[in-house]
C-alpha positions as a Markdown table, in Angstrom:
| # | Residue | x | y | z |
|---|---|---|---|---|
| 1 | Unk | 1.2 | -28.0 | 7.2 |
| 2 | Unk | 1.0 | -29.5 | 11.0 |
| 3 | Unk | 0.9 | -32.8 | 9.2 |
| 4 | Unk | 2.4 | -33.7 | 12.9 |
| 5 | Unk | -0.9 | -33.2 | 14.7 |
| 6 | Unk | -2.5 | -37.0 | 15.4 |
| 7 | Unk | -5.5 | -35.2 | 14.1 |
| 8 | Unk | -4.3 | -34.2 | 11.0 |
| 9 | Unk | -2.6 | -37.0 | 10.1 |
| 10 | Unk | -5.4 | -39.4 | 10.8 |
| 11 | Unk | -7.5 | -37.4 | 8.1 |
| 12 | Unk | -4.7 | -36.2 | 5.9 |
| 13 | Unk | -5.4 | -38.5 | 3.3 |
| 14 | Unk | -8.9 | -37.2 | 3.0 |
| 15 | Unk | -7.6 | -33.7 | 3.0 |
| 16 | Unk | -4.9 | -34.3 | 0.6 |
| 17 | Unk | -7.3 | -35.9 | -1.3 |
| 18 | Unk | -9.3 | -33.0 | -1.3 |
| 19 | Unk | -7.0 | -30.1 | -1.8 |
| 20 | Unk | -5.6 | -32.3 | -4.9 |
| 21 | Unk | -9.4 | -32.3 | -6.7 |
| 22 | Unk | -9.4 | -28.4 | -5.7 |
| 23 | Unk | -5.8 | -27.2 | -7.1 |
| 24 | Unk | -7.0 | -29.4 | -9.9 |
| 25 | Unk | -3.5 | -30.6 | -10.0 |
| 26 | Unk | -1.6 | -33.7 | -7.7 |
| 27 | Unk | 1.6 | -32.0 | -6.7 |
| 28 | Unk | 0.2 | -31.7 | -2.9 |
| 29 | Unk | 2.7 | -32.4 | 0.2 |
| 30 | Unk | 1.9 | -32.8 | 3.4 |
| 31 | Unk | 4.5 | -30.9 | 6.1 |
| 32 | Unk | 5.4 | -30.5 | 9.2 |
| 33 | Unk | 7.2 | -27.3 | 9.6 |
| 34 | Unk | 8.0 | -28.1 | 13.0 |
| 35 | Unk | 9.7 | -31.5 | 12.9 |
| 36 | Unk | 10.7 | -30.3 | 9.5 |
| 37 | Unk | 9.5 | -33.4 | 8.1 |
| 38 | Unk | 9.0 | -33.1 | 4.0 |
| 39 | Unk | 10.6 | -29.7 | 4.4 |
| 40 | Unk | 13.6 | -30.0 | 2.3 |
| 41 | Unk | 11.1 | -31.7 | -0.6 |
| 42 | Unk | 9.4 | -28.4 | -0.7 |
| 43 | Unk | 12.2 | -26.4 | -1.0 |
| 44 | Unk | 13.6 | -28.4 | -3.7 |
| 45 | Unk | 10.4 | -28.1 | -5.5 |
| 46 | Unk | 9.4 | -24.9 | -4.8 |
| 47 | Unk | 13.4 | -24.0 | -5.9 |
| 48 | Unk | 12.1 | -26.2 | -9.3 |
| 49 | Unk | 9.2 | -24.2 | -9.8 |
| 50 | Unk | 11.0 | -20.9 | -9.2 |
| 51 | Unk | 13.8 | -21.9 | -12.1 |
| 52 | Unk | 10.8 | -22.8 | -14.7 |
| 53 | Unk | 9.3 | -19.0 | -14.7 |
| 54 | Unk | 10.2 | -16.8 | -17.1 |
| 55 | Unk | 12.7 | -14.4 | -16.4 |
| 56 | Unk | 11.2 | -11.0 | -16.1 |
| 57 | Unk | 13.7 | -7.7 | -16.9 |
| 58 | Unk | 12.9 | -5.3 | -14.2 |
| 59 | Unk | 13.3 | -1.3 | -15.5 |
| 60 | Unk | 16.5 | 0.4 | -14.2 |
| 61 | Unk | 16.3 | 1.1 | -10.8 |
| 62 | Unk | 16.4 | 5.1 | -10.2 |
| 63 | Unk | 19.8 | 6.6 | -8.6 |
| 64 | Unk | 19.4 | 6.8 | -5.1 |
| 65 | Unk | 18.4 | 10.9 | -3.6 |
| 66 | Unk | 20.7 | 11.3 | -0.3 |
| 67 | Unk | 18.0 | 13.8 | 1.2 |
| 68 | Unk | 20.2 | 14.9 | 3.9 |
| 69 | Unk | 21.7 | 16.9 | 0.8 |
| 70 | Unk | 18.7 | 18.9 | -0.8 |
| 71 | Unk | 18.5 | 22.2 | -0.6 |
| 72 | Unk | 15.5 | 23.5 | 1.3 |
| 73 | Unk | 14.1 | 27.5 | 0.8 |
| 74 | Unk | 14.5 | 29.3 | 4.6 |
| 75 | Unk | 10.5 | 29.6 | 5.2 |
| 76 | Unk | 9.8 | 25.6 | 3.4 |
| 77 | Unk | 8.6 | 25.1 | 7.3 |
| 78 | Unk | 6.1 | 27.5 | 7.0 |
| 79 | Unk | 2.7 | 26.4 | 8.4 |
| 80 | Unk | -0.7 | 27.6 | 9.7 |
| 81 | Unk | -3.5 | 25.6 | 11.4 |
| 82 | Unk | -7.0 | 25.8 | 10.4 |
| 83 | Unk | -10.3 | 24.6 | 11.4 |
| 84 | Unk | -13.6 | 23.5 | 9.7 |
| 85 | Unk | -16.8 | 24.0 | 11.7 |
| 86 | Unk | -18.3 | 21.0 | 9.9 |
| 87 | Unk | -15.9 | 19.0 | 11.8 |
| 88 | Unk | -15.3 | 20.5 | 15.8 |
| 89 | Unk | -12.6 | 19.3 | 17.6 |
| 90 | Unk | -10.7 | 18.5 | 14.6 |
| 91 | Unk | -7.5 | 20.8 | 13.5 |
| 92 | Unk | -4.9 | 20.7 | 10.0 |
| 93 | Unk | -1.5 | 21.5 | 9.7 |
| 94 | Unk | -1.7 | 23.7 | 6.2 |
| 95 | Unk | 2.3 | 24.1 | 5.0 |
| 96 | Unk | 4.2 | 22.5 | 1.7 |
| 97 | Unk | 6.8 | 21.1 | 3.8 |
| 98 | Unk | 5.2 | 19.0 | 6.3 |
| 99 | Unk | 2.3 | 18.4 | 3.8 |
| 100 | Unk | 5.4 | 16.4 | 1.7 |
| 101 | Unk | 6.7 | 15.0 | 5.3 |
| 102 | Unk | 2.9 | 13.5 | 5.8 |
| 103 | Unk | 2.5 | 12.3 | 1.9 |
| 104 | Unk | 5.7 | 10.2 | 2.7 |
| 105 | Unk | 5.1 | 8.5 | 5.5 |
| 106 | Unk | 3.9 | 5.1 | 6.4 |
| 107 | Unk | 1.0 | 5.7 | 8.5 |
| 108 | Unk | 0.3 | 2.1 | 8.9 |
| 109 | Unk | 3.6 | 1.7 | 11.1 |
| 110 | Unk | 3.3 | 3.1 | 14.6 |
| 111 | Unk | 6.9 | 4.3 | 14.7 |
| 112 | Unk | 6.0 | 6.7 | 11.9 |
| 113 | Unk | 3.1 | 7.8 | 13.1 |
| 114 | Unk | 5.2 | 8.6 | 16.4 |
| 115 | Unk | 7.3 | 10.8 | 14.3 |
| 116 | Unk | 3.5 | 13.6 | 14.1 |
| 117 | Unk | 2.9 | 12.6 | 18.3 |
């Protein structure tokens, strides 16, 4: 990519040249996303590539749980809040329910982690 920049392409047969001897292979192109230049030729060969692989039979997917349906015991919110001395300052939420609540969520996504704020 950014086969655009002057830079670039005043070196790109030097670079081509050596991602070639390092993919051990000659199927390199030079692109320029953003003036879409040699754009389609990747898509067509990247669409070739695709159809060569082997197709691969996925297992059944499993029915999908609407969870705004299960049934849920009166007291599954149940909680307590302990401490460890080892660690001051710090606290836990002890309770099945939002124990299950905290194993299924994304903690990596801010959003989520809004949902505990």
């Amino acid at each position: 990519n950014k086969i655009d920049l002057e830079e670039v392409r005043e070196r790109s047969e030097g670079i081509i040249g050596e991602l070639k001897k390092a993919a051990g292979h000659s199927r390199v192109l030079p692109i320029s996303a953003m003036k879409s230049e040699n754009v389609k030729e990747l898509m067509f060969r990247l669409k070739k590539f695709a159809d060569a692989q082997p197709e691969v039979v996925l297992p059944e997917a499993m029915p999908n749980t609407d969870l705004g349906t299960l049934q849920v015991e009166a007291d599954s919110d149940a909680f307590h809040i302990e401490t460890d001395p080892s660690y001051p300052g710090q606290w836990r939420i002890v309770g099945e329910y939002i124990e299950g609540i905290a194993k299924m969520t994304h903690w990596e996504y801010p959003e989520a982690v809004e949902r505990f704020g």
